[in-house]
C-alpha positions as CSV (number, residue, x, y, z in Angstrom):
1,X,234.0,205.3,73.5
2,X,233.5,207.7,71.0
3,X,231.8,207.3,67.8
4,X,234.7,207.5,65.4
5,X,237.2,205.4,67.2
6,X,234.5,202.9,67.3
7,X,234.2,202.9,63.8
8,X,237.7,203.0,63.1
9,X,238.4,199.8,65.9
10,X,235.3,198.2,64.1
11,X,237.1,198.5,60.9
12,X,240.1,196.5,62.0
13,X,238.7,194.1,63.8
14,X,237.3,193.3,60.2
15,X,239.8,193.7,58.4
16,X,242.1,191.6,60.5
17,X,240.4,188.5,61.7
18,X,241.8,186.9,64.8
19,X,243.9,190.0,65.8
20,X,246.0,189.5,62.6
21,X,248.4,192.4,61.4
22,X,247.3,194.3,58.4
23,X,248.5,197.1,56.2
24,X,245.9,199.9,55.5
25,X,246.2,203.1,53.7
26,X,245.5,206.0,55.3
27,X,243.2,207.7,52.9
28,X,241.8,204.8,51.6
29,X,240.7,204.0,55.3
30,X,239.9,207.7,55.4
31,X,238.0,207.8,52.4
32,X,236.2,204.5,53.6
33,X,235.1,205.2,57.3
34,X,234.7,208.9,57.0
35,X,233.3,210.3,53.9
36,X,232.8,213.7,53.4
37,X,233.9,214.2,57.1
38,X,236.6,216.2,56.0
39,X,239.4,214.2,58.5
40,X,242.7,215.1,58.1
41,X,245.6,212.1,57.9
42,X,246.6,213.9,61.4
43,X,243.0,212.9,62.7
44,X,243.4,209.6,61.9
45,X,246.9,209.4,63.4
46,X,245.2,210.4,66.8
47,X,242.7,207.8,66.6
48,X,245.0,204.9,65.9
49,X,247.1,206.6,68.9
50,X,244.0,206.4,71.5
51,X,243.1,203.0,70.8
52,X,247.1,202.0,70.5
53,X,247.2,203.0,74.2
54,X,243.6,202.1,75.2
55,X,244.9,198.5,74.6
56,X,242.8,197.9,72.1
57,X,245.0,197.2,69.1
58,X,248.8,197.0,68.3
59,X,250.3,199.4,66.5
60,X,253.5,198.1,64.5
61,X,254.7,200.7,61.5
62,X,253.1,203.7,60.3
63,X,254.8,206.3,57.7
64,X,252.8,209.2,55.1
65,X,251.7,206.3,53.6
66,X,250.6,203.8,55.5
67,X,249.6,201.8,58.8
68,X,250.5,198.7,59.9
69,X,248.1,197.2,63.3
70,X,246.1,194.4,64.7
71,X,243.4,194.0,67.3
72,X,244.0,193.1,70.6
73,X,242.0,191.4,72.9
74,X,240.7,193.9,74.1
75,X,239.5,195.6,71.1
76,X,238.5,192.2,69.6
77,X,235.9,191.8,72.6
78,X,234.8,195.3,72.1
79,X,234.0,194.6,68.6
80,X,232.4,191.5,69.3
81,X,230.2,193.3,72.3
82,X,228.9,195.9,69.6
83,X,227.8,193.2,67.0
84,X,224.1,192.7,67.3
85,X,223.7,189.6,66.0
86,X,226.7,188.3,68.2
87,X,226.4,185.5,70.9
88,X,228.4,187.4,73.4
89,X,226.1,190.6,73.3
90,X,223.0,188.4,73.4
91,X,224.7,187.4,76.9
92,X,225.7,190.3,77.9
93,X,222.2,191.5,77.1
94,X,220.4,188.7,79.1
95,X,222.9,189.4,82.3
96,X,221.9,192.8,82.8
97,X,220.2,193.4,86.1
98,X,217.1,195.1,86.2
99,X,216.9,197.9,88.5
100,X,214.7,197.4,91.7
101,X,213.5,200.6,92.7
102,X,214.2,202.0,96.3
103,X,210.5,201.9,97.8
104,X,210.4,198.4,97.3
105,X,213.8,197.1,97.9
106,X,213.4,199.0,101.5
107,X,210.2,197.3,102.0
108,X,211.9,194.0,100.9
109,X,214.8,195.0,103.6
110,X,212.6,195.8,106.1
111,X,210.7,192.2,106.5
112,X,213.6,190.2,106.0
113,X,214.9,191.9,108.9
114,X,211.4,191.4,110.9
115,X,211.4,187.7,109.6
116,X,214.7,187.2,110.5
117,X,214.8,188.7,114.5
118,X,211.5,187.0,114.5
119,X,213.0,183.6,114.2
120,X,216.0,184.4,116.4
121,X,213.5,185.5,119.0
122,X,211.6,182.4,118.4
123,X,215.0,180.0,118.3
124,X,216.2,181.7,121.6
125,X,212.7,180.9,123.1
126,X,212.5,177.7,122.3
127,X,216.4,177.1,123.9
128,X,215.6,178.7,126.7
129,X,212.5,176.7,127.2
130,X,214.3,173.3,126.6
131,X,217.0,174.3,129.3
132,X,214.3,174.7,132.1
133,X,215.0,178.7,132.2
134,X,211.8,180.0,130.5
């Protein structure tokens, strides 16, 4: 996700708690996130439009003036998953697998497949022994 609709889906998610609807000015929200960036009202329009159809938030009036949204869902995980001191991005954190490198998983591959024709061998034996055949 790029940097400035992050920041911008950020914003809203705390500025509308819950997924509530707000109204926000566009420059004030300009002159907020962006500083000195420079970003045009049009700019801004095509942010709100990406994450609008991303899913992430709602998009309910918008004029010169103003904008009128709340966060999905979708956008209210995402926002949650990028706060550090969150629960669910401790979790997320702590699920991660760690990557096994190739060497050893095909070593690891390799014996469990001798273990396991090894034991079949053995199990077949030991049948074929019981049955009077071996």
């Amino acid at each position: 996700m790029d940097n400035k609709i992050l920041t911008l889906l950020l914003a809203i998610d705390k500025m509308s708690p819950g997924g509530e609807s707000v109204v926000l000015e566009k420059k004030e929200l300009i002159d907020t996130l962006f500083p000195g960036s420079g970003m045009k009202e049009d700019e801004l329009k095509q942010l709100v439009k990406e994450l609008t159809i991303g899913g992430y938030i709602r998009l309910f009036y918008e004029d010169d003036k103003v904008v009128c949204l709340a966060a999905l869902p979708k956008g209210l995980l995402i926002a949650e998953e990028t706060k550090s001191d969150s629960n669910l991005a401790a979790v997320k954190k702590t699920t991660e697998p760690k990557p096994i490198r190739k060497g050893r998983l095909a070593l690891v591959v390799f014996w469990a497949a001798f273990a396991g024709s090894a034991a079949g061998g053995a199990a077949l034996y030991l049948v074929l022994k019981l049955l009077g055949m071996g």
